[in-house]
N, C-alpha and C positions, 0 to 999 in steps of 0.2 A: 268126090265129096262124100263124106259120112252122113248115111242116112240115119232117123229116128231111131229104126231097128235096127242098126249096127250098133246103133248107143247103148240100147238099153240088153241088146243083148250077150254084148262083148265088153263093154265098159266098167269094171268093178269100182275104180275108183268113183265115177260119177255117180253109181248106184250109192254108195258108203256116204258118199257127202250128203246125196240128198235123203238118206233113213238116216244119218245123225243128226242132220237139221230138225226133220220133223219130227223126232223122237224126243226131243228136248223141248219142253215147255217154253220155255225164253225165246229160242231161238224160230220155234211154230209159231207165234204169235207175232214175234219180230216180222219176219218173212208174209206172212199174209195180212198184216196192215199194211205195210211197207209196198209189197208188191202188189198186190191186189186188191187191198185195202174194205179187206171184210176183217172179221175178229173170228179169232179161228176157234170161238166157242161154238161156231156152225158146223164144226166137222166134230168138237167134243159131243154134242147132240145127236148125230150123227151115230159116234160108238156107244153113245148110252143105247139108242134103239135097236142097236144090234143087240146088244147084252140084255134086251126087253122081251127080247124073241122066244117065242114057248120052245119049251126042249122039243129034240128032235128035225126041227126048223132045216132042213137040206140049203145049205148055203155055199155059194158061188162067192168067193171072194177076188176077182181080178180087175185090175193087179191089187195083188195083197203088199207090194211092197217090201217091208220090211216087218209087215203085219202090225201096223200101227192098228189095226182093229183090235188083234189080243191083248192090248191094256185095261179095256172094258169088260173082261168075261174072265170070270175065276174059275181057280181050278174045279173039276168035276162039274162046270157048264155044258148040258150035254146038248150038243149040237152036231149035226152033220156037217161037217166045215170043210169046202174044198179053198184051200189058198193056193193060186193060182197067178206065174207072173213070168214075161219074159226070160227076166233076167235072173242067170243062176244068182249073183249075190245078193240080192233079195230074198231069194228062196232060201237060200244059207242065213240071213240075218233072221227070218221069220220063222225058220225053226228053231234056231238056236232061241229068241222070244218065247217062242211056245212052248219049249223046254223049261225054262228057267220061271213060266208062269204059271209050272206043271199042268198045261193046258192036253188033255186029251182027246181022241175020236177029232183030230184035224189030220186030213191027210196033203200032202205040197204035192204039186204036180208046174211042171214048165206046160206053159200056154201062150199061145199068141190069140190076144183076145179077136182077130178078123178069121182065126179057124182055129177054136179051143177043142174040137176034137171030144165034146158032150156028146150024150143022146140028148134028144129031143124031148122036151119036158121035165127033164133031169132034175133040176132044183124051182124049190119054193122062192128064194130071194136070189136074186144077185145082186151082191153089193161092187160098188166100183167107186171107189173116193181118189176124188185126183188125178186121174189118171186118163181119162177118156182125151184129153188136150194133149197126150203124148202119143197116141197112137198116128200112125200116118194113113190107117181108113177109119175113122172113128164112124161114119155111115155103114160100112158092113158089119163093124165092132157092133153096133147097135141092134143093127139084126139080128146076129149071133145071139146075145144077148136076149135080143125076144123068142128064138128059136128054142133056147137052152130052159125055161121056165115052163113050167107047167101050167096052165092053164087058169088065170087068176093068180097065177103069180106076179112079186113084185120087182120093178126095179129100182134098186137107190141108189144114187148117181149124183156127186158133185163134179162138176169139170171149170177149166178157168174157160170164156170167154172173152171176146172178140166187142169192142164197141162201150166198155165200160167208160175210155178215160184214154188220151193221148199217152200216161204216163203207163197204164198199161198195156197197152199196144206194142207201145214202146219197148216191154220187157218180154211180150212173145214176140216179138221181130226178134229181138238179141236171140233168147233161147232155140228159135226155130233154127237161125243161124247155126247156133253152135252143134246142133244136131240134136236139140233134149227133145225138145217141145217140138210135133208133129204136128195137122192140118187142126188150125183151130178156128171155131166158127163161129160167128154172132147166135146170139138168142134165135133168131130167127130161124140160123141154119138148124141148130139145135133141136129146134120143134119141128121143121122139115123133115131133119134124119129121123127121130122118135115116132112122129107120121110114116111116115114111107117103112120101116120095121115093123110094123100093124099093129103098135101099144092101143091098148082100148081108151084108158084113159090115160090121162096125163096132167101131172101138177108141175108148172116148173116158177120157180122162183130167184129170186136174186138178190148177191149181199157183193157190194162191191164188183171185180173181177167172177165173181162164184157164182154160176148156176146149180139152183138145187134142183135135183129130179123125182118125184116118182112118181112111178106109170106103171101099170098091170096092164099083163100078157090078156 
């Protein structure tokens, strides 16, 4: 049986379909009414705040995806930007992004977010959209994560949950199935795992299927 991480990190076509879906306006908003049944102007708010970030801002992008975050930040934004994702074609879609948005001072690196292989304190933000409900330890990912942040740093964090609605339940059963979608967990787990990784505080909220996070290291 194909695990999580066989998917995401062997599978180019699965990668390509899902950076072409949510690279496309129509079809990002299609898909999270649809599925999850939030408006996906919660993840455009989302890249406005990245691209709000003082220059220099040391940032942890994983998974970056296909770097749907570089939409919101113009060329000569000066940031420290690690984009950071299992899967080579992603990392290949996200540079090629950040080429063509003459995005500079981003550097790509392959990571598995349960042992991204930082120092300790390493960055200011880690951003993570989408992605924490793919992971198959999203509890150590989260650790990692508070390990990786400097001290009064931030974490932003949207992931789908667990408990919103039968019809979403219904379409993490299918994907977990199909090997996309790893261990995903109600609200509740959520704030457990965020607790247990020692976030000091923590905001989380909810749009449909979509927990939103942030919490400082």
């Amino acid at each position: 049986m194909r695990t999580v991480h066989d998917t995401w990190s062997g599978d180019r076509i699965v990668a390509a379909l899902y950076d072409t879906a949510v690279q496309h306006r129509a079809t990002a908003w299609l898909g999270a009414r649809a599925l999850w049944g939030f408006p996906f102007s919660v993840i455009e708010d989302e890249l406005r705040g990245v691209a709000a970030l003082p220059a220099g801002t040391r940032i942890l992008d994983l998974p970056t995806g296909g770097g749907l975050a570089f939409n919101a930040l113009e060329p000569g934004h000066a940031l420290d930007y690690v984009a950071a994702d299992l899967s080579p074609e992603m990392l290949d879609r996200a540079r090629e992004r950040a080429d063509r948005r003459g995005l500079t001072g981003v550097r790509f690196t392959p990571a598995d977010a349960a042992d991204p292989q930082f120092l300790d304190g390493a960055f200011d933000v880690v951003l993570s959209l989408t992605g924490l409900h793919c992971f198959a330890a999203p509890a150590a990912a989260l650790a990692e994560f508070r390990r990786v942040l400097r001290p009064g740093g931030e974490l932003r964090l949207t992931t789908v949950v667990r408990g919103a609605g039968r019809r979403h339940d219904d379409a993490v059963r299918l994907l977990r199935g199909l090997g996309v979608f790893g261990l995903v967990g109600t609200p509740d787990d959520l704030a457990a795992w965020l607790d247990a990784a020692g976030f000091a505080t923590v905001t989380q909220t909810q749009s449909g299927a979509l927990a939103i996070v942030r919490a400082t290291a």
